[in-house]
N, C-alpha and C positions, 0 to 999 in steps of 0.2 A: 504493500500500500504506500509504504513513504516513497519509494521508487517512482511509482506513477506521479506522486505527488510533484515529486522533484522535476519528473519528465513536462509534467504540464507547465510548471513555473519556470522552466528554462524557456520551452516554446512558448510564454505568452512575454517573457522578455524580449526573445527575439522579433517577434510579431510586436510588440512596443518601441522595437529600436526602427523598425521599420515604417511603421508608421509616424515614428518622431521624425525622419528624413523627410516623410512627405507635409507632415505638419509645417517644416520650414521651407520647404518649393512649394506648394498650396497653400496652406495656411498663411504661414506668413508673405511669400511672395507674390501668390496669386499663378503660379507658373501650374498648373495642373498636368501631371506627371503619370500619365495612364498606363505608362511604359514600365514601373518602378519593377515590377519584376525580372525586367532583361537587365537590368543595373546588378540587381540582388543575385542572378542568377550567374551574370559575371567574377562577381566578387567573389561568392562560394565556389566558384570552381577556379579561381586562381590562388585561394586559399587552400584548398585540394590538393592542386597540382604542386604549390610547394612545399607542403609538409610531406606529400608522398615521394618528392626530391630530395627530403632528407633537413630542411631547413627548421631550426628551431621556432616556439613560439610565437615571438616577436617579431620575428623574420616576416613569418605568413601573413601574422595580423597589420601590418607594415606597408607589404604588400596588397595585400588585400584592400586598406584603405586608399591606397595610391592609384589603383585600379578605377575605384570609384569614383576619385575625385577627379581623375586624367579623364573618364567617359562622361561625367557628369557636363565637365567643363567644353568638354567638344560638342555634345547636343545640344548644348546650351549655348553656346558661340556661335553654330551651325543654323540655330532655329529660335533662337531668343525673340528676333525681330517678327516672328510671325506671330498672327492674331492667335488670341487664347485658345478656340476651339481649333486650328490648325498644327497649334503646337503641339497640343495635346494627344492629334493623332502622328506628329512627327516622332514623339516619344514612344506610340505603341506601332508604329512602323518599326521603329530601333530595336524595341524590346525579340519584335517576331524574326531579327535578322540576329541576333543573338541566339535565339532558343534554333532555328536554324543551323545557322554554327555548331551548336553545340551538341546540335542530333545526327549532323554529318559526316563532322571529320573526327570519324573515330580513330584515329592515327593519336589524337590529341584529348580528347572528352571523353573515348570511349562509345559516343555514341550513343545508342536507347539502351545500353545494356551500364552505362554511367562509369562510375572511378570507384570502386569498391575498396575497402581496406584500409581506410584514409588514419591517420594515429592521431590518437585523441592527448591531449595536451595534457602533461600532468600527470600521465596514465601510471611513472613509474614509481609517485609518493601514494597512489593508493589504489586501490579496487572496489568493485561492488558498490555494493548503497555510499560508505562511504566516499567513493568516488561521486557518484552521484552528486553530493551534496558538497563536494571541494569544486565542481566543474559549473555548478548552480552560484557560490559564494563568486568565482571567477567572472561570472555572466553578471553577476549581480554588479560587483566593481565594474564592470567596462559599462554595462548600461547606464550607473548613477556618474561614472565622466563623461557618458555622450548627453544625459541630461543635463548637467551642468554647465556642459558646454552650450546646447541649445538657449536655456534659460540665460546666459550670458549675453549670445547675440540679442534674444530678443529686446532685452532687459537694455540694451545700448544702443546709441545712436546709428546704426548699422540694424537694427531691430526696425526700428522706428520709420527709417530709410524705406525699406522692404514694403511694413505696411502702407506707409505713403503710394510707394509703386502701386501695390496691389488696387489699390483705392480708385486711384488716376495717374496713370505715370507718365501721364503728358504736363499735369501740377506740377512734380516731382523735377520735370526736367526741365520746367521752364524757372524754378526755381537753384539749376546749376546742378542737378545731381543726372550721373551718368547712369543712364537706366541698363543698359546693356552690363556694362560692368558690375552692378550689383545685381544684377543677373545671373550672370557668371559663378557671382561669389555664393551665391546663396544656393543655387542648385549643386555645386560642385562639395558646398558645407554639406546638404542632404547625402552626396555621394559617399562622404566620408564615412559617415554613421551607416548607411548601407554596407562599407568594407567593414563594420565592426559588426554588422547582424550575417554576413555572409561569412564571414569567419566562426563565428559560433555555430554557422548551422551545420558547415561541412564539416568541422574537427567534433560536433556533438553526435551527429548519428551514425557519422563514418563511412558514410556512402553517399553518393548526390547522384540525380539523373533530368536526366530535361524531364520530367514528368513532375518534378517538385518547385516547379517555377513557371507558376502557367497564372492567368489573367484572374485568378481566385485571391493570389496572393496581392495582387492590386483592390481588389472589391473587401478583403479583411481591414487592410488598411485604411482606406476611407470610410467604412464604416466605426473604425476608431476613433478617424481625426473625428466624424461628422456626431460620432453618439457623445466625445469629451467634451466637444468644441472646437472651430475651427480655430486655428490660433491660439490654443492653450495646450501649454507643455506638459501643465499638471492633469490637465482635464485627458488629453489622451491618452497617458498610462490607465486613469479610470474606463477610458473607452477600450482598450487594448484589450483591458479583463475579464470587462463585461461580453465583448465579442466572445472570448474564448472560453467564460464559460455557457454562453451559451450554446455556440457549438460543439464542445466538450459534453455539456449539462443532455443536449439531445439528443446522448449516442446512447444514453440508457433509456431510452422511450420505449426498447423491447421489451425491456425488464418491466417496467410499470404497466405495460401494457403488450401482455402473452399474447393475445387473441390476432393481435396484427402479425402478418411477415415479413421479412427481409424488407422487401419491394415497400410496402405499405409503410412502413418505420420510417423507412428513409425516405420516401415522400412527403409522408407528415414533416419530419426533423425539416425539410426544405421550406414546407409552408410554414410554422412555425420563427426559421430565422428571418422569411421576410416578411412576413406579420409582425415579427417584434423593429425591424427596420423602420415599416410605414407608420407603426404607432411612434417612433419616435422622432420623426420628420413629421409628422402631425402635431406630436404634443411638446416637444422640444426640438424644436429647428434650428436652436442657436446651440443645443446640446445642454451638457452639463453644467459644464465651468465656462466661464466668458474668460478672453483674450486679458491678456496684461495691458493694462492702458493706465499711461501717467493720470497721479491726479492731482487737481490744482487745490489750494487751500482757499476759501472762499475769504478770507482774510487776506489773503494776497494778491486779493483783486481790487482792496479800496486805493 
């Protein structure tokens, strides 16, 4: 039992760091990022490939974030000036030319049969549950630096910058700020924290294949930012949760309910996530938590 436990709270870390990237390219930026899975599915397999090359740790995770931030920054260079619904599909063009890649040249990916055997970080200070729970402490430290990091930008005049963009970034620009380049900056920030969720996911389950990075892992994440808040850092770890366990919570639907089958369960579990979806773009469309927004002291206005 504590194993599973473990295993859920590692996956809803990474499904939180994942959706913290897109919190800061959508949320904060306004750059909506349909593609974030081909990022994601980048980064885990060059974290793959070089732990199973023999490279330590830090090496991979190193790697891996530099991966994200070089791919981040070229789609975003490449496609920045294009209208928000154009870009958005220039990002899930990218993402489909990666999953692509990655199913063909098995010379290099392996192919649909993936990288198998990949070594798990840390493996040689423990085993078992206790591993478990040394590889979750690990997950845990990197994800409260990529939040602290996030919460930094936003929290700063580079924060601020962004929401402006996202608002009108034709204001933005006529007031001397380079909108392209904080473009750049900000999707390429997202990229980074993607090399820190792709790393965790390849070195956690030890196997990766184009089948674990498909347009589902785009629709979790939005359903994070959009259940926390758009624009809140605090608010989407809460949305992160909530996602996961509700789709977690609705794989025991068999249990509670014998009389249904396979087929039926899992149809239900389907209407149920988007039932719980639409009640909450009904009843909370701004989400949970609201954005960080300065505030003025009403005495520092006389």
């Amino acid at each position: 039992m504590i194993g599973y436990l473990t295993a859920i709270l590692v996956v809803v870390l990474i499904s939180a760091l994942v959706a913290l990237a897109l919190n800061l390219q959508w949320g904060q930026a306004g750059m909506v990022n349909f593609g974030i899975f081909g990022f994601f599915a980048a980064t885990s397999y060059v974290a793959a490939l070089s732990s199973l090359a023999g490279y330590p740790l830090l090496i991979s995770l190193v790697l891996a974030i530099l991966t994200g931030v070089a791919l981040s920054a070229l789609v975003a260079l490449v496609s920045a000036r294009l209208r928000e619904d154009y870009f958005a599909i220039a990002t899930l063009a990218f993402a489909e030319a990666v999953r692509l890649f990655l199913l063909n040249e098995t010379w290099l990916t392996g192919g649909a049969n993936g990288l198998p055997g990949i070594p798990r970080p840390l493996s040689a200070y423990s085993s078992g549950q206790s591993y478990e729970l040394l590889f979750f402490v690990m997950a845990l430290v990197l994800a409260a630096i990529c939040f602290a990091f996030a919460e930094a930008l936003t929290k700063s005049p580079f924060g601020r910058v962004l929401r402006a963009l996202r608002e009108d970034d034709l204001v933005a620009a006529t007031l001397g700020k380079h909108v392209l380049s904080f473009r750049i900056w900000a999707f390429s920030a997202g990229g980074a924290i993607l090399g820190v969720a792709g790393y965790l996911h390849s070195s956690y389950f030890g196997y990766i294949d184009p089948t674990q990075f498909g347009a589902f892992v785009t629709a979790y994440a939005f359903m994070a930012v959009i259940a926390g808040g758009r624009g809140s850092n605090t608010g989407l770890l809460f949305g992160a949760v909530s996602v996961m366990v509700l789709l977690e919570g609705t794989r025991f639907l068999k249990d509670l309910m014998p009389f249904l089958d396979a087929g039926q369960a899992a149809s239900l579990r389907l209407i149920l996530i988007g039932a719980g979806l639409i009640l909450l773009l009904i009843y909370k469309p701004q989400g949970f938590f609201r954005e960080h927004r300065l505030r003025v002291d009403k005495g520092d206005t006389k």
